[in-house]
C-alpha positions in Angstrom: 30.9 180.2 89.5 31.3 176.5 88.5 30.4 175.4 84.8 28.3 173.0 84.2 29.9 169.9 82.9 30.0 166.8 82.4 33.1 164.8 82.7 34.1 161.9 80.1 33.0 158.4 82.3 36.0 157.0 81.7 38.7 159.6 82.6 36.5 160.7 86.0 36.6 156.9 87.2 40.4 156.1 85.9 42.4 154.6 88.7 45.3 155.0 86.2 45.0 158.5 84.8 45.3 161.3 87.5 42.9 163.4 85.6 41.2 166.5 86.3 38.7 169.9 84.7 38.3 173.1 86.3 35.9 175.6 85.7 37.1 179.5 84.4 38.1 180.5 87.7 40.8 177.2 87.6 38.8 175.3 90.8 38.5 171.5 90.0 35.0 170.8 88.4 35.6 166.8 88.4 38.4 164.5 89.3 39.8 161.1 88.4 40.0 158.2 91.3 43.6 158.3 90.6 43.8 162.0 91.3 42.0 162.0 94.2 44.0 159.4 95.7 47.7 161.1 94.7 46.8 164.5 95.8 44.2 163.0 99.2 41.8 166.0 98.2 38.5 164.2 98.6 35.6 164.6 95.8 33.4 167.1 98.1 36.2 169.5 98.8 37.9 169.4 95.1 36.2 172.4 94.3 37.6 174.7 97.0 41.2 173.9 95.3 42.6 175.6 91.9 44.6 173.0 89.9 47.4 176.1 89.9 48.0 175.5 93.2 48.8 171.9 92.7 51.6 172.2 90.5 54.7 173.1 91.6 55.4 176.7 91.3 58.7 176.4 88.9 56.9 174.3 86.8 53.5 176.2 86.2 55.3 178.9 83.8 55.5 176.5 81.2 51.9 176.0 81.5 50.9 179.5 81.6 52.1 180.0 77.8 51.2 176.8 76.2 47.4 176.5 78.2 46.6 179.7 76.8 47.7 179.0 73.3 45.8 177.0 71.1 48.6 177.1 68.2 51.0 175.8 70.7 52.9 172.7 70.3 53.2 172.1 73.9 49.5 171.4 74.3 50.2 168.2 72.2 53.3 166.9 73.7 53.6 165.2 76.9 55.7 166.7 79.6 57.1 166.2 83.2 55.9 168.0 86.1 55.7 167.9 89.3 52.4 167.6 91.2 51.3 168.2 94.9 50.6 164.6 97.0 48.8 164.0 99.7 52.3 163.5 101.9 52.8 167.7 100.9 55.9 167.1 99.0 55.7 167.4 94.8 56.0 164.6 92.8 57.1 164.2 89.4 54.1 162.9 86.8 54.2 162.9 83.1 51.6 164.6 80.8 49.7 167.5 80.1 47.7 170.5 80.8 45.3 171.9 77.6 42.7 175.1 77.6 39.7 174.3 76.2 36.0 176.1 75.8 33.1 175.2 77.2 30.4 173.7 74.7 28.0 176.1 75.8 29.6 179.7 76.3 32.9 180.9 75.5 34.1 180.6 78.9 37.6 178.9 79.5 38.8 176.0 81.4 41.8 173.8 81.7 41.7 170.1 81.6 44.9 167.5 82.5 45.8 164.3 82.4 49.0 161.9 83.3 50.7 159.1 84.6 52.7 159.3 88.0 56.3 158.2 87.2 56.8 155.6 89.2 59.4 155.8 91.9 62.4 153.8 92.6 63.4 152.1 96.1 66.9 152.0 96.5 66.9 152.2 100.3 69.9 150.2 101.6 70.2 148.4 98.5 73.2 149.0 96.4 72.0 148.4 92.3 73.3 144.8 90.7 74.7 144.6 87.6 72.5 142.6 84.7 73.5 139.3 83.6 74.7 140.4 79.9 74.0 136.7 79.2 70.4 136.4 80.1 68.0 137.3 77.2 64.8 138.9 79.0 61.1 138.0 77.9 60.7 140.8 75.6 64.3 139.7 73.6 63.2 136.1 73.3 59.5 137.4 71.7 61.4 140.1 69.3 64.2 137.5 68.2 61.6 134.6 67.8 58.7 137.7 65.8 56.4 136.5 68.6 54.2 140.1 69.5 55.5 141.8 72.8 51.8 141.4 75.1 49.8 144.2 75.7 46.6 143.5 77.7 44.6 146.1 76.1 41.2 144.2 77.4 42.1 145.7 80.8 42.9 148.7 79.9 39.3 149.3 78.5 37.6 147.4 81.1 39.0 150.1 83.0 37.8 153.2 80.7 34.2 151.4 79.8 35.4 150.9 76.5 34.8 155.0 76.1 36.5 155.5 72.6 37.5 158.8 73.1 39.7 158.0 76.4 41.4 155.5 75.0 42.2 157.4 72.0 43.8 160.2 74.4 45.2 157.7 76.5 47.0 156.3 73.2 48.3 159.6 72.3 49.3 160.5 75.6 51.5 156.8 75.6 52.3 157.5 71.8 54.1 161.1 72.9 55.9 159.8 75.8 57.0 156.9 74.1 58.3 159.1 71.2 60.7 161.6 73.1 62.1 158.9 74.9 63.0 156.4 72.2 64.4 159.8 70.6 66.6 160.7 73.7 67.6 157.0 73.8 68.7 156.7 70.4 71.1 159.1 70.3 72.1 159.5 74.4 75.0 156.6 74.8 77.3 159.0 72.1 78.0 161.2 75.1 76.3 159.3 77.9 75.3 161.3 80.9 74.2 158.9 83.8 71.5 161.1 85.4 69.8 162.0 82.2 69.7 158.3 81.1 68.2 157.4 84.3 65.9 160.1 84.1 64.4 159.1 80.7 64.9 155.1 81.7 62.8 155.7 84.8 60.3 158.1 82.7 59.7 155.4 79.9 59.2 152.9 82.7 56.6 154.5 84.6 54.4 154.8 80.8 55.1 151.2 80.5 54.3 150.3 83.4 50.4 151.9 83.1 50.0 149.9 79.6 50.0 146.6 81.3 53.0 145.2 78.8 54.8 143.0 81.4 57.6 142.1 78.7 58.2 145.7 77.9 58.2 146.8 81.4 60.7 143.9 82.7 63.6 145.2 80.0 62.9 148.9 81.0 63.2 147.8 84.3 67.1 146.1 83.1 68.1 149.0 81.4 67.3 151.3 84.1 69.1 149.1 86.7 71.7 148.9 84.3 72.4 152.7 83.9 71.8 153.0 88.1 74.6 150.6 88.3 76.5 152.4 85.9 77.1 149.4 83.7 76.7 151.9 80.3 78.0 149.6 77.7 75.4 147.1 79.1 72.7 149.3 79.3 73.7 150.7 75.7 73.4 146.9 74.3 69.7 146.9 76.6 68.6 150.1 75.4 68.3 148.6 71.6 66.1 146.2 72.3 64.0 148.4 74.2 63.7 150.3 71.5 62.8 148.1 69.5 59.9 146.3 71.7 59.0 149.7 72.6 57.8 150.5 68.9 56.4 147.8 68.7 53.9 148.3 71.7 53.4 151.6 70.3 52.2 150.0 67.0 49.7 147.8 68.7 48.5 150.8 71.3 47.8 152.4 67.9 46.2 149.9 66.1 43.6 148.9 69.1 42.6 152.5 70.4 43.6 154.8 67.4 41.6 153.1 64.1 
């Protein structure tokens, strides 16, 4: 049977979280715009689906520990997955799944959020190399202390100005931000191309949901950098991403966190 609930405004009506609750049993309660849309299950048929079955299979162990376990790190830190679209094939989105108990009984339900990571077109395009000589928006603000911009008046528009969405959505950015930057800062010792794309195209696609054009335009470099396998460039790239990257963090922070 499906619990009563009532969703949080501004995560069921996010066109940029794909969010979703489900009841004990694990059928969807309420859904996110942005869920509905990625996965084509419409709102009236949501509940005939478990959220189980919408991850893919190799992925849904990590979840089984970590969604159960309310000491568990895991249920704090962002992750990637890969969820079912509406085309039937999975694709890969970055967040989480938590267990939580319903206010009113001890029963148990699971509640997600997460960005899609955005996908790259490289159809019959072969990747260019940067221009090492042209500084990028986001190096001329950070060399002249001008702030990186962050249009965080969209971003609650969006949400209704519901405080504890944005707060969540902060943390959600915050993690991915943090085990990026970390992989970044230590990757070009031993550089591995695919694993540097990987995490390129990861912090890209959380970028890219903060509306921060300057940020996003040198992720963008120092992903096309690594595609093109230009590694001292993308190395020199990678700094001041970085750098602008904390930055943002620090001002996501300030407006949704305090």
């Amino acid at each position: 049977m499906q619990a009563d609930r009532t969703p949080p405004e501004a995560l069921s009506d996010s066109d940029i979280l794909i969010a979703w609750e489900s009841d004990s049993d694990g059928l969807i309660a309420w859904s996110s715009p942005a869920w509905r849309r990625f996965t084509g299950i419409p709102a009236d048929q949501q509940n005939q689906h478990q959220w189980q079955t919408c991850i893919h299979p190799e992925d849904l162990t990590a979840f089984d520990t970590s969604v159960t376990d309310h000491s568990s790190q895991l249920q704090r830190m962002a992750s990637e997955f890969r969820l079912l679209h509406h085309d039937g094939t999975f694709h890969p989105v970055l967040g989480y799944v938590r267990c939580s108990l319903a206010p009113t009984s001890s029963e148990t339900s699971f509640h997600a959020a997460c960005f899609e990571i955005q996908s790259t077109s490289t159809s019959g395009v072969e990747a260019g190399t940067p221009d090492q000589n042209e500084e990028s928006p986001a190096e001329v603000a950070n060399q002249t202390g001008q702030p990186v911009e962050f249009d965080h008046q969209a971003i609650r528009d969006l949400f209704d100005n519901d405080t504890e969405s944005l707060r969540e959505l902060a943390e959600l950015f915050d993690t991915t931000c943090d085990e990026s930057l970390e992989f970044l800062a230590t990757a070009f010792t031993i550089p591995n191309q695919q694993d540097l794309f990987s995490t390129a195209h990861r912090l890209k696609g959380a970028i890219a949901n903060m509306h921060a054009p300057q940020v996003l335009e040198s992720c963008q470099r120092l992903e096309e950098a690594i595609q093109a396998n230009e590694i001292s460039t993308a190395e020199k790239i990678s700094q001041q991403v970085i750098r602008s990257v904390v930055q943002l963090q620090g001002q996501v922070k300030k407006e949704f966190t305090t």
